[in-house]
C-alpha positions as CSV (number, residue, x, y, z in Angstrom):
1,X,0.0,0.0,0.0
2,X,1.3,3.4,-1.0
3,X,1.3,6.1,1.5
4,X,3.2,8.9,1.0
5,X,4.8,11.0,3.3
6,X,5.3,15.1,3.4
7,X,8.3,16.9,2.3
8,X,10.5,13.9,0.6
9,X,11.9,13.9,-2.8
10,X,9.3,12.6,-5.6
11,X,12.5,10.2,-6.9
12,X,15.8,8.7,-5.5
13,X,18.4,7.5,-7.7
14,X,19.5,4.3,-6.7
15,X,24.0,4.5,-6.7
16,X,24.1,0.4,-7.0
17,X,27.2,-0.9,-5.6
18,X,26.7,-4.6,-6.0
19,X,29.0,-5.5,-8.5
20,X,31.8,-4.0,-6.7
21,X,31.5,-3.2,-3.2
22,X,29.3,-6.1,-3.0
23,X,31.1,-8.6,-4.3
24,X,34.8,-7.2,-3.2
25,X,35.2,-9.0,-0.1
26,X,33.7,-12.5,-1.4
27,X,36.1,-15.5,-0.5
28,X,34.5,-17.3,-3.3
29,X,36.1,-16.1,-6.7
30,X,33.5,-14.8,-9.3
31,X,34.0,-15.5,-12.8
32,X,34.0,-12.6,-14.9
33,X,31.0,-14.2,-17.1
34,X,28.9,-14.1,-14.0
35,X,30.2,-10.9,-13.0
36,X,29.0,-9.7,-16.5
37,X,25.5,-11.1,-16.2
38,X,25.0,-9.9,-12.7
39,X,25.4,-6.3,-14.1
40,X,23.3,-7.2,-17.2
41,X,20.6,-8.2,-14.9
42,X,20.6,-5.4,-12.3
43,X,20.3,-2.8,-15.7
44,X,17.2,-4.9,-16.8
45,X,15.8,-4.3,-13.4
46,X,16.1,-0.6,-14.3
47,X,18.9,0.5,-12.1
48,X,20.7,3.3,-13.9
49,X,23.9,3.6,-12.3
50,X,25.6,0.6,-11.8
51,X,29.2,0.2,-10.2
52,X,30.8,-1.7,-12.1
53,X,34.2,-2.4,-10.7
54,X,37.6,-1.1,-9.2
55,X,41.1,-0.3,-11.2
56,X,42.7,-1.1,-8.0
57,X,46.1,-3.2,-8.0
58,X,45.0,-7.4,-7.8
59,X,47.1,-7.8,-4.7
60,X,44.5,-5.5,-2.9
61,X,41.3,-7.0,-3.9
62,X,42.1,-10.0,-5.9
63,X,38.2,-10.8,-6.5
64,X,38.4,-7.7,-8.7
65,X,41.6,-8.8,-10.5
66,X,39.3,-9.1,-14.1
67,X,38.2,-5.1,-14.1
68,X,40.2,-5.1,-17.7
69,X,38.2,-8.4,-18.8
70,X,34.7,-7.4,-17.3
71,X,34.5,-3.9,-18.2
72,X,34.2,-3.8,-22.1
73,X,31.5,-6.6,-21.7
74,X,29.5,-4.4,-20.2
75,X,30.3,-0.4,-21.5
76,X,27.5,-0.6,-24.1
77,X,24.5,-1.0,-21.5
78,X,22.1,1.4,-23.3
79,X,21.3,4.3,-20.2
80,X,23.3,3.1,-17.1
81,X,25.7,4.5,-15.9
82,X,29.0,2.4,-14.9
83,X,30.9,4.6,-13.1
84,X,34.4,2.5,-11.6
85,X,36.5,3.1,-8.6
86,X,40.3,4.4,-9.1
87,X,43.2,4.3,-6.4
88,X,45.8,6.2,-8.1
89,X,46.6,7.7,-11.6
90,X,47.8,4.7,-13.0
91,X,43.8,3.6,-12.1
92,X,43.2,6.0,-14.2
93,X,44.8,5.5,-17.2
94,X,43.8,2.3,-16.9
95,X,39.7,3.2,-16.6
96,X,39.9,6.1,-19.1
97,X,41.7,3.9,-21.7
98,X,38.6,1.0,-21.8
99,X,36.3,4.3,-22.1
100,X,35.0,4.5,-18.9
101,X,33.6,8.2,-18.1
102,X,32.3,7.9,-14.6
103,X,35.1,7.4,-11.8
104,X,35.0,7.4,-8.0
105,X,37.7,7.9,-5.6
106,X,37.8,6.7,-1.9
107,X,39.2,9.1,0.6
108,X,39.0,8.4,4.3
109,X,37.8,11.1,7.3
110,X,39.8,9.5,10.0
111,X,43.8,9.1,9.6
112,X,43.6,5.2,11.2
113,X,41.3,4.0,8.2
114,X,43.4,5.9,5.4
115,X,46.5,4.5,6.8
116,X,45.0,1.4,6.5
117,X,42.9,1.3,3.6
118,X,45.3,3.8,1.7
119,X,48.6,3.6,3.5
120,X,48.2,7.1,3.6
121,X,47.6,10.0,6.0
122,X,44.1,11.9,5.1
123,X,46.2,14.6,3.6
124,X,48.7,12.6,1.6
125,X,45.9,10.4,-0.1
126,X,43.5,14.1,-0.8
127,X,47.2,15.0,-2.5
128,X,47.0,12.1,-4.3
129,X,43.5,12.2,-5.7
130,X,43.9,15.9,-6.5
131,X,45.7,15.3,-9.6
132,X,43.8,12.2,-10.8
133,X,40.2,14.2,-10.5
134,X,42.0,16.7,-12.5
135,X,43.2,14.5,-15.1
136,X,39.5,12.6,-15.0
137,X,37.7,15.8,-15.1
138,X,39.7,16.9,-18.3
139,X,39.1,13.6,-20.2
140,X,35.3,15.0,-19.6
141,X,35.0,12.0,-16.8
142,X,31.9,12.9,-13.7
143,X,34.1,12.2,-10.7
144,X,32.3,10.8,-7.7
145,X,34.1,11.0,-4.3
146,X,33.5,8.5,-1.9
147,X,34.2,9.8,2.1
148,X,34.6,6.4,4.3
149,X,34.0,6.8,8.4
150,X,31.9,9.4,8.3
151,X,30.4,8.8,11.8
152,X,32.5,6.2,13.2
153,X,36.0,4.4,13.0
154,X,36.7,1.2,14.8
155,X,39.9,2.6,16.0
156,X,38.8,6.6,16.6
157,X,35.7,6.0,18.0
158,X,32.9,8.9,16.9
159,X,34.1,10.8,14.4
160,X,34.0,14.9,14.5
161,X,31.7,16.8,12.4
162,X,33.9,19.0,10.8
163,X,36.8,16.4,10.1
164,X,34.2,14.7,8.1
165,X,33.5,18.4,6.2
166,X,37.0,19.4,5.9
167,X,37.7,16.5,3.6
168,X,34.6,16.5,2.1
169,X,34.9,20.0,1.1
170,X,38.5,19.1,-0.1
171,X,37.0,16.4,-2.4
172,X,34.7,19.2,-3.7
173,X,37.6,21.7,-4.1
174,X,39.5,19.3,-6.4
175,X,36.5,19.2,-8.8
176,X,34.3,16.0,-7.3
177,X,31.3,16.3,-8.8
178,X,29.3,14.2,-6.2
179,X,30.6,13.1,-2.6
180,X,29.0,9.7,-0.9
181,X,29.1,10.0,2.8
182,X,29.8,6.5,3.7
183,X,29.0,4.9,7.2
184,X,31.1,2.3,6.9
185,X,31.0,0.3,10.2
186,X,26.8,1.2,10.5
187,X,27.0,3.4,13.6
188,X,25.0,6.0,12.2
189,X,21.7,7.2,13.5
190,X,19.5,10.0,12.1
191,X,19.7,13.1,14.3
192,X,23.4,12.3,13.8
193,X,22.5,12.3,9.6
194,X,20.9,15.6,10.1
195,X,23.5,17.0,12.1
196,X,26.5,16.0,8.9
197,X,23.9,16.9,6.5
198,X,23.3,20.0,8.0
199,X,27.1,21.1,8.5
200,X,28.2,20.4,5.1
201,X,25.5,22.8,3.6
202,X,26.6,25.6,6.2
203,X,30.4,24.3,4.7
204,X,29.0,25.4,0.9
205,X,27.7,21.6,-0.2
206,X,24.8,21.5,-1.7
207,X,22.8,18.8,-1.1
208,X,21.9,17.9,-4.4
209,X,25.4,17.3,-4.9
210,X,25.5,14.5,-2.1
211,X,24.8,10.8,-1.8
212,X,24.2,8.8,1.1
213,X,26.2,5.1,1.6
214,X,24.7,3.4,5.1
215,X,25.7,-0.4,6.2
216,X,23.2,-2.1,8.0
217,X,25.4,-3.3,11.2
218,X,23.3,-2.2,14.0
219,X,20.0,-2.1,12.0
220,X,20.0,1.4,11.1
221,X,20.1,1.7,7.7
222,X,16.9,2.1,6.7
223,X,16.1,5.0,9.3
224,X,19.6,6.7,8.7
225,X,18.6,7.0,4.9
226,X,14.9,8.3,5.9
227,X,16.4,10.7,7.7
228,X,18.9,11.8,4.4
229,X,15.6,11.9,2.9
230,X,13.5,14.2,5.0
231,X,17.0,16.8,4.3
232,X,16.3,16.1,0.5
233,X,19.0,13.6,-0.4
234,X,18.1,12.0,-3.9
235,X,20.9,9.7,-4.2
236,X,21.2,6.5,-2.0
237,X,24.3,3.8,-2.7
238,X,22.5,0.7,-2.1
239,X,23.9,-3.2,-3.0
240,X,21.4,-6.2,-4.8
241,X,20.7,-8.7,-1.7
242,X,22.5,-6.8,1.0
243,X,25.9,-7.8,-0.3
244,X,29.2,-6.2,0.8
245,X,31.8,-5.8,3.8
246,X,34.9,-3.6,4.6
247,X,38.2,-5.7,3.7
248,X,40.2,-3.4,5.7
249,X,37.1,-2.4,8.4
250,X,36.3,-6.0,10.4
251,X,33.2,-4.5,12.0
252,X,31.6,-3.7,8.7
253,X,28.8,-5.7,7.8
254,X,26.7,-5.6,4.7
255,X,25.3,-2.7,2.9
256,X,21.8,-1.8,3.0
257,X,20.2,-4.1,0.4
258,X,18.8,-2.6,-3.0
259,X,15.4,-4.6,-2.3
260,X,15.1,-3.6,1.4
261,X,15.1,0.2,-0.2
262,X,13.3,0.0,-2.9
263,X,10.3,-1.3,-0.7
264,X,10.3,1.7,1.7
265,X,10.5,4.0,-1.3
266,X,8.0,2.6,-3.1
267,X,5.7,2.6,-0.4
268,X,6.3,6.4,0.5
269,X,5.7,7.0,-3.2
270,X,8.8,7.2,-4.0
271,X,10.0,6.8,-7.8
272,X,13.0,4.8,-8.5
273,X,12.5,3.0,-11.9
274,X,13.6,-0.4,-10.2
275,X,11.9,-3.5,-10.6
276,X,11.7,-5.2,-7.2
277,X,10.4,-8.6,-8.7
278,X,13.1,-8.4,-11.0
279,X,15.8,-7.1,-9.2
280,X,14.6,-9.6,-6.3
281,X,15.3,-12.7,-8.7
282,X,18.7,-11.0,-9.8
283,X,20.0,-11.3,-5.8
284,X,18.1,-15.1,-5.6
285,X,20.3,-15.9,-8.9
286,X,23.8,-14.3,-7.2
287,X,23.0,-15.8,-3.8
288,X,23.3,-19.4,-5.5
289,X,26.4,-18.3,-6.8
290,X,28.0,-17.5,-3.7
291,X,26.4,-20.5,-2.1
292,X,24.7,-18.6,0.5
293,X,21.6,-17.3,1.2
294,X,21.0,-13.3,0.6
295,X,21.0,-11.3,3.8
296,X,18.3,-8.7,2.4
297,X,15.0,-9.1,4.5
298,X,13.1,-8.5,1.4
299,X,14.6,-10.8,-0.8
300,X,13.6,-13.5,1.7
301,X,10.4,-12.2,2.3
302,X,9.4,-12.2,-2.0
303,X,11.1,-15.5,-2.0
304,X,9.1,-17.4,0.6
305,X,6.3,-15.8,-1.1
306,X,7.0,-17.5,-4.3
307,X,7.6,-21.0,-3.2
């Protein structure tokens, strides 16, 4: 039953980030075929931005070891975007030269996750981005820049407001067309939303020009991205069946699940173009592949429907 609610956006645009956060801490290899397909089938369920995969050095993340295979057999989707995550200029040059025009960077607001996600402080890795979203944004590339611990770090604890905004604001600086604020260990709430939603619009951000990227650890996910919604957040990073970790964050669970989202939007109204019957059989089909059962409350929900 549809019921909408006062004051939130008419649409959302769903940021899927299945294909690659999702699957980038899976033990069980993927085959690039598969890979393919799983992309193929999240565009027919009418997601129109699609992650697609990271440039990032195999050593890293060996389950994305393919991006060079995977990408061209899926560039041509007709209207999704497949926007790709880069570490470094070589990244790069390596996206931009299989055509890819939508790249993401990953900055980190706490020093302890960049050194160990990026082996970095916060200000060495922003140095090193600088120059590759210059070099994207000349080759005509929208750069998206993801922001990791924005409200928590398992090492830091909470996380201060305006460390989150400086780099933020740095990312926007450099010529990051979109930022993702990413609550990567699920500690979230919403007042604590609203508080970061509200300081970065005081810091200049426009809110039009942010997305919002929740994990599900402590059950919050849901209410943290009503609360981005009530501010007027249109963009929400969401992964098919509730797929996804933190390689280098042990207290990160999944991200909130596509299907999970797509029901509360739909019920508030809420336009997203997605096929939930479709996009629901697309998480079954990968779930089998993985040899596990989907996390997504939804996805278990329509499946015990349909036996």
């Amino acid at each position: 039953m549809v019921v909408p609610a006062p004051g939130l956006p008419a649409r959302v645009r769903i940021h899927e980030v299945g294909a690659r956060d999702g699957l980038q801490n899976e033990k069980i290899a993927v085959p690039t075929e598969v890979k393919a397909e799983f992309i193929r089938r999240l565009a027919d369920a009418g997601l129109t931005t699609v992650e697609a995969t990271s440039f990032v050095h195999p050593k890293w993340v060996p389950q994305l070891a393919d991006a060079e295979q995977l990408y061209p057999q899926v560039r041509d989707l007709a209207g999704v975007a497949l926007p790709v995550l880069v570490p470094n200029q070589r990244g790069l040059e390596r996206a931009l030269g299989l055509g890819a025009d939508r790249i993401a960077v990953f900055a980190s607001a706490t020093e302890s996750f960049a050194k160990a996600n990026l082996n970095r402080t916060v200000d060495e890795s922003l140095a090193v981005f600088e120059p590759v979203v210059r070099q994207a944004k000349d080759a005509g590339a929208h750069v998206r820049g993801y922001v990791s611990m924005c409200f928590g770090d398992p090492w830091e604890g909470a996380v201060p407001l305006h460390q989150v905004a400086r780099v933020c604001t740095a990312l926007r600086d450099m010529g990051c067309d979109e930022l993702s604020l990413g609550d990567t260990i699920g500690v979230a709430t919403p007042g604590h939303v609203q508080e970061l939603l509200n300081l970065l619009n005081e810091e200049g951000v426009p809110t039009d020009e942010i997305g919002v990227h929740f994990h599900d650890t402590y059950g919050q996910a849901l209410a943290n991205t009503y609360a981005a919604l009530e501010h007027g957040v249109t963009t929400v990073d969401a992964s098919a069946g509730g797929l996804g970790g933190c390689p280098y964050a042990k207290s990160a669970t999944g991200n909130l699940a596509t299907e999970d989202l797509v029901w509360m939007l739909h019920g508030l109204g809420i336009e997203t173009g997605v096929d939930l019957a479709r996009l629901t059989a697309t998480s079954v089909w990968m779930a089998a592949h993985l040899d596990r059962p989907s996390p997504s409350r939804t996805v278990r929900a329509l499946s015990h429907k349909e036996q």
